[in-house]
N, C-alpha and C positions, 0 to 999 in steps of 0.2 A: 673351222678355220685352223690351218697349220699353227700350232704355237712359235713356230719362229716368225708372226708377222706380227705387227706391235697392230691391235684392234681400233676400230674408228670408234671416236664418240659417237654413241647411241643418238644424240639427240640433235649430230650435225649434219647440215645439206653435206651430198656427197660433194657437187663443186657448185662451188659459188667466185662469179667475176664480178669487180665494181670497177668501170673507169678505167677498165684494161685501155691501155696506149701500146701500141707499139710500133717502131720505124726502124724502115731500113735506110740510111741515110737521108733525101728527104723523102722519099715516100713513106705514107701514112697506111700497117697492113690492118693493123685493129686500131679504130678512131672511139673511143670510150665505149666499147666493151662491157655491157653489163649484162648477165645471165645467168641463172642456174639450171644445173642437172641434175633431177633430184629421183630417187627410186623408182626403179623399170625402168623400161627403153626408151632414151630420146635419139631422135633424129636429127644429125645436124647438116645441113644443107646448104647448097647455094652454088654460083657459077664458080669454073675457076679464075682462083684469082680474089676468093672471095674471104681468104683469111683462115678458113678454116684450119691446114694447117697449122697455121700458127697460133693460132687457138688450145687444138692440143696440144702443141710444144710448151705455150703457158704453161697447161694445166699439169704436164712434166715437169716445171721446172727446167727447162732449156734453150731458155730466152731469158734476157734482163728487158725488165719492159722502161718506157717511157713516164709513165706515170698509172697508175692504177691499183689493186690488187686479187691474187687468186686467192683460194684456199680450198682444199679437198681433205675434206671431213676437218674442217676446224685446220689445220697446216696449212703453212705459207708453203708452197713445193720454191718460191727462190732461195728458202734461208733454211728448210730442209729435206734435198731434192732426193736423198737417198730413202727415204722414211715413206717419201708419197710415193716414191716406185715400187717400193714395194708393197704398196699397195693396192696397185696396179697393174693389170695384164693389157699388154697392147701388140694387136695386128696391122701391123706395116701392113700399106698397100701394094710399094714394094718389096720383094723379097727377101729375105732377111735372114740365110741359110749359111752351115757351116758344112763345106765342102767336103765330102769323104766320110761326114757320120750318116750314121743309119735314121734313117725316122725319130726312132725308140731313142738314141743316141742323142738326140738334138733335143729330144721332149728331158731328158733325165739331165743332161748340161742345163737346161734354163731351170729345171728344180735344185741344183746344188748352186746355181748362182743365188735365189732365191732364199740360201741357206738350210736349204732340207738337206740331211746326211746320205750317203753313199745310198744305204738299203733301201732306205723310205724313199729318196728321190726316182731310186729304180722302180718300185712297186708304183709311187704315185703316174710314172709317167705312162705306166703299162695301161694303170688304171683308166686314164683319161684320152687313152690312144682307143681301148674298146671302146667307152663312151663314144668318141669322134666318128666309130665304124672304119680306124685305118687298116684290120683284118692283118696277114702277113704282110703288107706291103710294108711295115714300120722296119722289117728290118734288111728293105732297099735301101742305096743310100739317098739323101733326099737331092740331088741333080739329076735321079732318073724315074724321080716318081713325076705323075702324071699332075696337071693343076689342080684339080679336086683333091687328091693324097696330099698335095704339098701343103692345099689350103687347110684342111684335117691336121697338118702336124703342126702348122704354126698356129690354128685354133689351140692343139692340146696345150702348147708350149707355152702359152699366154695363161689358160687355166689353173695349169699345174702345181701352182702355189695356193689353188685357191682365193684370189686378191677378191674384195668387195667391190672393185671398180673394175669393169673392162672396156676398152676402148678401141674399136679396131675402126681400119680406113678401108672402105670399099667390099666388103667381108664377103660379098657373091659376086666381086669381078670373076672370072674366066670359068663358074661354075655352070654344068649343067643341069636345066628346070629341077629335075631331082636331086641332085646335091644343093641346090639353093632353096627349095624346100626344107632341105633336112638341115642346113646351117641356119635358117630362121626359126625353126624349131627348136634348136638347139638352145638359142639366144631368148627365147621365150619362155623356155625350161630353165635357165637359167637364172632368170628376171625373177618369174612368178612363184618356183616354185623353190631355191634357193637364196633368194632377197638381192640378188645380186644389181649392181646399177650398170647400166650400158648404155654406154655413148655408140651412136653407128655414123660416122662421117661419108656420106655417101650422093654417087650423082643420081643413084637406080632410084623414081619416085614412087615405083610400085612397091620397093622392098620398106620402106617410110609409114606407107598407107596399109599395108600388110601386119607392122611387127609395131611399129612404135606405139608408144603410148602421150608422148611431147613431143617437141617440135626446135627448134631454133633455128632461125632463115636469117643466114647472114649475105650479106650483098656490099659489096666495096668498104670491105671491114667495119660494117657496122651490121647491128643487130635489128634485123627489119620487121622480123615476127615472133613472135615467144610464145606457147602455152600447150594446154590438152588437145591433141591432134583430134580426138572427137569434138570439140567445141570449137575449133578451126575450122572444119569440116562439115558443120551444120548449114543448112541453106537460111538465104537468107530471109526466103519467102518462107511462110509457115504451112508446110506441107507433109502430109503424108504419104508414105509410099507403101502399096499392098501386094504383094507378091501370093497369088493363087493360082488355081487351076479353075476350070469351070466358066459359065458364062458373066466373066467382065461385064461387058456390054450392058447385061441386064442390071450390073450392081451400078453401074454407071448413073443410069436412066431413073433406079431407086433413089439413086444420092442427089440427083441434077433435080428430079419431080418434088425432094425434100428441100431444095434451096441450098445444095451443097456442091459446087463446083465441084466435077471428078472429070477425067478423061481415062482413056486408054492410052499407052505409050508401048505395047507390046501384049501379046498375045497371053503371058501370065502378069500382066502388069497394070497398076491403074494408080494415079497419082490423084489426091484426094488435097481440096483446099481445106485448110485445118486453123481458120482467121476468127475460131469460135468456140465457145463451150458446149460439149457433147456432144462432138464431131469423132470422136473416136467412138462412141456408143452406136451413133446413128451407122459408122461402116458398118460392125457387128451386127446388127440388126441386119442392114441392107447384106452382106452376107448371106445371112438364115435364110432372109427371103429368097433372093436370086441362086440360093442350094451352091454356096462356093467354097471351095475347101481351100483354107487359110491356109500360107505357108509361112507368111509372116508379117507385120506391119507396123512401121517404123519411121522416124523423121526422116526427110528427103536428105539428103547428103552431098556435099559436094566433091569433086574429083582433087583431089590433093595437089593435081598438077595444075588447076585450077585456084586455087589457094596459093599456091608458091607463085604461078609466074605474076600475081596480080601483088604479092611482097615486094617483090622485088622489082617490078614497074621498072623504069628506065634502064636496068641493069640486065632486062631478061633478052638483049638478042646477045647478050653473052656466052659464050661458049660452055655448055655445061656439059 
């Protein structure tokens, strides 16, 4: 971590809400707001109109609230909003560009805001521009680079300082399958393999089910679902799923002859009732016998979009 950021306590959730309120005259955008974001990737979710925004703007510090309170890493961001940005990088969903600088330009301006000196903020932003894969394009100016280069510069520019917290909005709106690939990799590399926390505010449910690790579904400012996106996602019937090659059918007929509900559901596929003890033995067995070669075999799962629109119940012919 850069030495010009003041370090989070070790031992603090990254953010934590209790009883967040907040109003725009009489309307009600967060109605008691309580959640945390804690290390790796949470998801945050829901129609618009659903707060989110304003959510993050809390957790900036860029709102007075109504009643309730934030903190990120142990800091109030109302009472010190300079201290929590900087220890935060964040991607606008909107664009958020200084006209007439180059790429390189715009990544090296948000490292000397950030307080890194002349040299090092040049060298950091170089650095985090290869990372990103901006290649020569960093030193177009950024009105005429392409939406994948722009999204590249305002990822590097959000990094750049290093913050332990990132938070961006929409982070693969206008990318192509490959570039959003490599931006959720990026964010997973990020996560896993430098400790970093990230918030992803987003409508895409696949990029959720893909990268996250939690969850938070908010719906008419309030908090509808919270937790481990794997434990969200578990079905709710106890079932297994076998993914092989080979003849199904017969492993089928081994599991159904042994008192074990199986079916077929697709040609490498066969969903297995698992409402017992040594139901995962008896596959393997039925396996060997029926000669199938394993490709995997695992709790049944449910579809994330599935889990979200059943959150958010009244609120899902909302516009998302």
């Amino acid at each position: 971590m850069s030495p010009s950021l003041p370090a989070p306590e070790p031992a603090s959730t990254p953010v934590h809400l209790v009883g967040v309120v907040k109003r725009y005259g009489r309307r009600t955008v967060l109605d008691r707001v309580t959640c945390e974001v804690q290390p790796g990737i949470t998801g945050l979710v829901g129609p618009n109109g659903a707060g989110k925004s304003t959510l993050v703007r809390t957790i900036l510090g860029l709102v007075r609230l109504a009643a309730g309170n934030a903190r990120v890493f142990g800091i109030d961001p109302a009472r010190e909003p300079r201290r929590v940005r900087r220890m935060v990088g964040v991607v606008p969903e909107d664009e958020c560009t200084v006209p007439g600088l180059s790429g390189v330009e715009l990544v090296r301006y948000a490292a000397q805001l950030s307080g890194l000196p002349g040299t090092e903020s040049l060298r950091r932003a170089h650095e985090v521009l290869d990372w990103c894969d901006a290649g020569q394009e960093r030193y177009r100016s950024v009105e005429t680079l392409s939406v994948g280069i722009r999204q590249k510069v305002a990822f590097a520019a959000a990094i750049v300082h290093d913050p332990p917290l990132l938070i961006l909005d929409e982070p693969t709106n206008g990318l192509d399958p490959l570039e959003r690939q490599a931006m959720l990799g990026r964010l997973r590399t990020l996560a896993r393999d430098h400790g970093k926390t990230v918030l992803i505010s987003t409508h895409v449910l696949p990029d959720v089910e893909a990268v996250c690790d939690r969850v938070i579904v908010l719906a008419a400012g309030r908090v509808r679902l919270e937790g481990s996106l794997a434990d969200l996602m578990r079905s709710r019937e106890p079932l297994l799923v076998l993914e092989a090659m080979g003849p199904l059918e017969g492993c089928a007929a081994i599991l159904t002859g042994a008192g074990i509900a199986a079916h077929c559901t697709g040609p490498t596929t066969l969903v297995v009732q698992a409402d017992r003890e040594g139901v995962v033995d008896a596959v393997w067995q039925a396996t060997r016998e029926a000669g199938v070669a394993v490709r995997s075999l695992e709790p049944a799962r449910r579809r994330f979009e599935e889990v979200f629109l059943a959150a958010i119940g009244e609120d899902s012919h909302a516009v998302a």
